[in-house]
C-alpha positions as CSV (number, residue, x, y, z in Angstrom):
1,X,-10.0,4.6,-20.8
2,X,-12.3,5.4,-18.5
3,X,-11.8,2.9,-15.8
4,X,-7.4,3.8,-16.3
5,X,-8.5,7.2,-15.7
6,X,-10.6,6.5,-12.1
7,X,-7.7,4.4,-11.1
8,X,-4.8,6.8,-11.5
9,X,-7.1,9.6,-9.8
10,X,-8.0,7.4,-6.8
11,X,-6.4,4.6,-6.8
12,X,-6.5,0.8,-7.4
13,X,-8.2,0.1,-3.6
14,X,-11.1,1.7,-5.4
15,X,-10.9,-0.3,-8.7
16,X,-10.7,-3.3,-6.3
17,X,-14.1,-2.0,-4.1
18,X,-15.7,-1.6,-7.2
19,X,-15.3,-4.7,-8.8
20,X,-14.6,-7.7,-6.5
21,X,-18.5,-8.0,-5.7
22,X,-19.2,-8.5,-9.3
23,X,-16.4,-10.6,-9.7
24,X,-17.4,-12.7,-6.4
25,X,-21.4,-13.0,-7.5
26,X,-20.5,-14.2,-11.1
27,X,-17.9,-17.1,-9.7
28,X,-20.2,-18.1,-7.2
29,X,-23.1,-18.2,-9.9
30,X,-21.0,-20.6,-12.1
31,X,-20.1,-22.7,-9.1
32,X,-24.1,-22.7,-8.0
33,X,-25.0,-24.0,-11.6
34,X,-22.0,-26.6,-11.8
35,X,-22.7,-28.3,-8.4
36,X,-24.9,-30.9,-10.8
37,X,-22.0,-31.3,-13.0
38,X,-19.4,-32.0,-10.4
39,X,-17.7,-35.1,-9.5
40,X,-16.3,-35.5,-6.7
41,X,-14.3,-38.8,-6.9
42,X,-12.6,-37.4,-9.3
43,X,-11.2,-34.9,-6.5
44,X,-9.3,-37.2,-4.4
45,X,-7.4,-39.0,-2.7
46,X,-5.9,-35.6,-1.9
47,X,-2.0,-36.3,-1.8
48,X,-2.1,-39.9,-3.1
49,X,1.9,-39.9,-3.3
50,X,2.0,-38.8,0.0
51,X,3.4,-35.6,2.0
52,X,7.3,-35.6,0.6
53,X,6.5,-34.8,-3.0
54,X,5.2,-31.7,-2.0
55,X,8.3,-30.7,0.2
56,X,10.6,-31.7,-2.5
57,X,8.8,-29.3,-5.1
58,X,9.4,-26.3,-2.7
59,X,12.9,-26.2,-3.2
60,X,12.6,-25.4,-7.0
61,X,11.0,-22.3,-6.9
62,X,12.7,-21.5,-3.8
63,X,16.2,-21.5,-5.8
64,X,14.6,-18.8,-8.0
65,X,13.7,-16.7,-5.3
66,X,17.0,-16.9,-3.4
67,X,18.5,-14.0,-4.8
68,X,15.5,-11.5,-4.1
69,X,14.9,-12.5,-0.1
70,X,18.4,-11.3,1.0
71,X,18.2,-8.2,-0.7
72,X,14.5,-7.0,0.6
73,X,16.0,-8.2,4.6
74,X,19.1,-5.7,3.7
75,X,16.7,-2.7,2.4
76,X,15.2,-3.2,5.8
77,X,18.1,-2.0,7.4
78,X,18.7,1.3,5.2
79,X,17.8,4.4,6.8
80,X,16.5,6.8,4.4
81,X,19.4,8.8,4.5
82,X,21.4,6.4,2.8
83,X,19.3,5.7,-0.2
84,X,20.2,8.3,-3.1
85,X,17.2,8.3,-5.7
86,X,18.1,9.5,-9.1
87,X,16.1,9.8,-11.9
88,X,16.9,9.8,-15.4
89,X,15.0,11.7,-18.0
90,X,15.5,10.7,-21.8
91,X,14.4,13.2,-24.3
């Protein structure tokens, strides 16, 4: 509660200052004590099928998104006149 309550009075930037060196000392700690454990080999070849099976597996997710790019270019072009805000309140 206490952390919700720093973040809605200044913001998540802060949350984010606050916790990303903790975040980045304990990931670098596990990857310090692994470097024994780690094989290497096991890592490549990078891209053993080659280049095209990554181009072709673009185009899936990129359907998905097709609907979402058009509309942010068009909300580029509203002036602010033009948008109407409304807001609903429920009781």
């Amino acid at each position: 509660m206490i952390i919700s309550t720093y973040a809605a009075s200044k913001g998540i930037v802060f949350l984010n200052i606050l916790f990303v060196p903790t975040i980045i000392l304990t990931i670098s700690g596990v990857i310090v004590i692994n470097i024994g454990n780690a094989e290497i080999k096991k890592m490549f070849p990078m891209l053993a099928a080659g280049v095209f099976p990554v181009f072709e597996s673009v185009f899936v997710p990129l359907f998905a998104l097709n609907s979402f790019i058009p509309l942010f270019i068009l909300l580029g072009f509203l002036q602010h006149k033009e948008v109407k805000i409304t807001h609903c309140i429920s009781a």
